[in-house]
N, C-alpha and C positions, 0 to 999 in steps of 0.2 A: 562554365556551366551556368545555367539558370541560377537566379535568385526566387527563393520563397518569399512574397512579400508579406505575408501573413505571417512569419519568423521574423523579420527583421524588425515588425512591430509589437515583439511580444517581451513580457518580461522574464527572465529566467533567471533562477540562483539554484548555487550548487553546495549542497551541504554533505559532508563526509561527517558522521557519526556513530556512535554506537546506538542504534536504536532502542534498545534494551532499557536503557534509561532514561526513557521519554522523550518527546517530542514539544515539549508545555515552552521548552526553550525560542522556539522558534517565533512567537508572540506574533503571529500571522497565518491568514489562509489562503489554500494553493488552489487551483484547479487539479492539478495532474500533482500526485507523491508519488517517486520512481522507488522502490527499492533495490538495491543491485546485491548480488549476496556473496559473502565467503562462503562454499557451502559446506567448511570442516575447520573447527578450528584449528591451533597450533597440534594437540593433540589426534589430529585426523580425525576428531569425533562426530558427529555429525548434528550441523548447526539447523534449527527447524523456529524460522521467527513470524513464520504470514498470521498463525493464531493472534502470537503478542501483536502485530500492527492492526489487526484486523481490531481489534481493542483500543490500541493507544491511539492510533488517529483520530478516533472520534472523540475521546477519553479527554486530547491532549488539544482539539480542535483544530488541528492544524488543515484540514479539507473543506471546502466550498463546501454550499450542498451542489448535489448534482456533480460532486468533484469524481473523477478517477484514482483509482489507486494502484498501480500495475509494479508487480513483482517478478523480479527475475529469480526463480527459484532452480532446486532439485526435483528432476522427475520424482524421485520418494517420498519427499516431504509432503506428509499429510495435512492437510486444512478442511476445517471446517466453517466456512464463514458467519457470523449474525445473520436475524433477518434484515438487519438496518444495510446489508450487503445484496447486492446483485452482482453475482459473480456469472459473468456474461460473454469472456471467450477464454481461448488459452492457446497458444501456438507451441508448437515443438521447434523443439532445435537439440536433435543428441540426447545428451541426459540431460541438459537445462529447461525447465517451461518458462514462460512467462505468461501471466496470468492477469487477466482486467479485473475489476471491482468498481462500483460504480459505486457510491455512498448515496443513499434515502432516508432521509429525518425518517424516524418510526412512526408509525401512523398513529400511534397512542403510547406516549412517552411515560407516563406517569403510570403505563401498565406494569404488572410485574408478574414475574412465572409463575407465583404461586393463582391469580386469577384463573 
């Protein structure tokens, strides 16, 4: 087959974690954070983390700006994204989505909801 020569020149690392407990570990920022999900725990209960990332990546700095942030989720799984989020496509496949988010420094950082 073809080579992508644009892949061969690129860096990639692959980190298996519990997101749940942050991301501050990573002491570095990405262009692209994939999430790949269990979507039921041990107890088949059903596991819903895009809220927490849609928080902890920016929280934890681990995304460029202008970074992607693409979740492979549960069609049920509810999200609501920030405004610092541009949730901008989503593909089907089954009962699984996967979902883009683009990350945008907020246009007035130092604003707060009560304004």
């Amino acid at each position: 087959g073809k080579k992508n020569p644009w892949a061969a020149q690129q860096h990639v690392e692959i980190h298996c974690a519990n997101v749940r407990s942050g991301l501050g570990w990573l002491n570095e920022r990405f262009d692209v954070v994939f999430s790949g999900a269990p979507y039921v725990d041990h107890d088949k209960r059903a596991l819903y983390f895009i809220d927490d990332l849609l928080s902890t990546i920016p929280r934890d700095r681990v995304l460029a700006d202008g970074g992607w942030f693409v979740a492979q989720h549960h069609a049920k799984e509810p999200f609501t994204p920030p405004e610092m989020w541009d949730f901008f496509r989503q593909e089907k496949y089954g009962d699984s989505r996967v979902s883009f988010f683009r990350y945008a420094q907020p246009k007035n950082p130092d604003r707060t909801l009560e304004e």
